[in-house]
C-alpha angles and dihedrals in degrees: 000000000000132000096243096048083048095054097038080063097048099046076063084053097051088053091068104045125121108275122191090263076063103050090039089065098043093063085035088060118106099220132025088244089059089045090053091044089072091066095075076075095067093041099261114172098289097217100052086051093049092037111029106019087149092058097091098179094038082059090045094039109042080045092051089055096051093056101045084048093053085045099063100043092046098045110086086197109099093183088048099051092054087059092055089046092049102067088056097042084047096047089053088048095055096050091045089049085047087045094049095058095048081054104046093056108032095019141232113321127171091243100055084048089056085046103056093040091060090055104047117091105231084227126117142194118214097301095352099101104150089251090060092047108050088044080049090048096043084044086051082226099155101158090077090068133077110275111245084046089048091050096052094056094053090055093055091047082073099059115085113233092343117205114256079239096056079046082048100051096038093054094045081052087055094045103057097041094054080042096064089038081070100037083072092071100042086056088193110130095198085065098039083054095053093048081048091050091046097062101033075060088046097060089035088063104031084059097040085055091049086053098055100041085046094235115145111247113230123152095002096107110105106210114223101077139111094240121074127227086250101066087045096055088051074055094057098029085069096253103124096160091057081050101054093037082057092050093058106124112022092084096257108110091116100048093044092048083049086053091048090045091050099043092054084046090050084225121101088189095113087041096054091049104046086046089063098050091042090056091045091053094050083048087059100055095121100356091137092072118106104196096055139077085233094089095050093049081046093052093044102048092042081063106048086054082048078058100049089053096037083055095051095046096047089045095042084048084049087058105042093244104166129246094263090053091056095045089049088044082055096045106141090027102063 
């Protein structure tokens, strides 16, 4: 399939997305069924918006699905769309491995079953279908894996009962480094600064919520990014001004002055909101080209950020959050 056949579908896509008119009428929905409604707009699976309007995660997920699956048969990049695929296969490995110690301790319950269904993505990788991997995970068969992920694994196997966080970050740790292994292969740089950006915002956000949790921060740093630990520990160590002074030059003086805003309002709300337009704008350098990559990535990470809001706004709905909390929720998107 070639690139140009691929974009001119996408810029189809694109036109479909959720715009801020959208997302105005959907706080401005009375129910949770109207808001959702709207997404018929954007070509959301017609039946469970007719049948099951009130099932938040069923609509996010099934639409996430659908899009990881378009991606990978539009993008022509092999190595690229391995990257897209990871953050979802890694995600399920972290919650299985967190699974997997619960179990091990207090045993298997219906409920913890339920639980760990409803956060694994039903997305694979080659043979990493989340079956395969929990049975490899319980097995302690790591070699299957990829290496830094297997890797990963092996060094957690030495911690006795690790946090889901310290899963979490170890994991993450795996993730980026067999990302930019494959980076190598896409040799665009838009895309390898995205992936940069991601993961600068990661540990941004991994050491404001220590902060704010007042959890000391070891080994939660993810090596990759642009922003050294040290910066981050300013960050932690209450001297903002000494952050946002370190993050002068890697483009990121918004979204650092958003997280300071947010930290001394004990509310990461505007930060997380700012960070994800910030990343989708990076995502769209170029992405009017029709002979790159460049427009498909644009397309993909624009909506997984659609799905992040689209989630806020039907759960806040579910909740009976009014229409001003869900303006000041969107703040920076709207």
């Amino acid at each position: 399939m070639s690139i140009l056949f691929s974009n001119s579908v996408i810029s189809v896509r694109q036109n479909r997305m959720l715009t801020p008119d959208r997302i105005r009428r959907m706080i401005a929905a009375n129910t949770q069924e109207d808001a959702a409604k709207i997404l018929f707009e954007c070509g959301y699976d017609d039946q469970i918006l007719t049948d099951k309007p009130e099932q938040t995660d069923l609509i996010v997920s099934t639409e996430l699905q659908r899009a990881v699956s378009e991606f990978g048969k539009l993008c022509p990049d092999a190595a690229l769309v391995y990257c897209v695929r990871a953050r979802f296969v890694y995600h399920n490995v972290a919650a299985i491995y967190n699974h997997q110690q619960v179990e091990n301790s207090q045993g298997r319950t219906r409920e913890r079953e339920a639980t760990l269904m409803e956060s694994v993505y039903d997305i694979s990788m080659g043979d990493m279908t989340p079956q395969k991997i929990r049975h490899n995970i319980s097995k302690r068969i790591y070699g299957v894996f990829p290496d830094p992920l297997s890797t990963a694994l092996t060094r957690l196997d030495t911690i006795e009962s690790p946090a889901p966080q310290v899963v979490e970050v170890e994991i993450n740790r795996a993730l980026y480094t067999d990302i930019f292994q494959h980076l190598k292969l896409v040799k665009n740089n838009v895309i390898k600064q995205y992936y940069m950006a991601e993961l600068d915002i990661l540990n941004m956000r991994n050491f404001a919520k220590a902060r704010l949790g007042g959890t000391k921060p070891h080994g939660l740093y993810v090596e990759g990014g642009k922003i050294g630990e040290g910066a981050l520990m300013s960050l932690f160590e209450k001297n903002l001004s000494g952050f946002r002074t370190a993050v002068i030059g890697f483009g990121y003086e918004q979204v650092a002055a958003s997280l300071v805003e947010s930290i001394e309002a004990s509310d990461l709300t505007v930060f997380e909101n700012l960070s994800g337009a910030f990343l989708v704008k990076i995502a769209n350098y170029d992405s009017d080209d029709l002979f790159k990559v460049n427009m498909i990535f644009a397309w993909f990470m624009q909506k997984l950020e659609e799905l992040r809001i689209v989630k806020i706004i039907l759960i806040g709905k579910k909740f009976n959050k009014t229409k001003d909390a869900l303006r000041d929720e969107l703040k920076g998107v709207i």
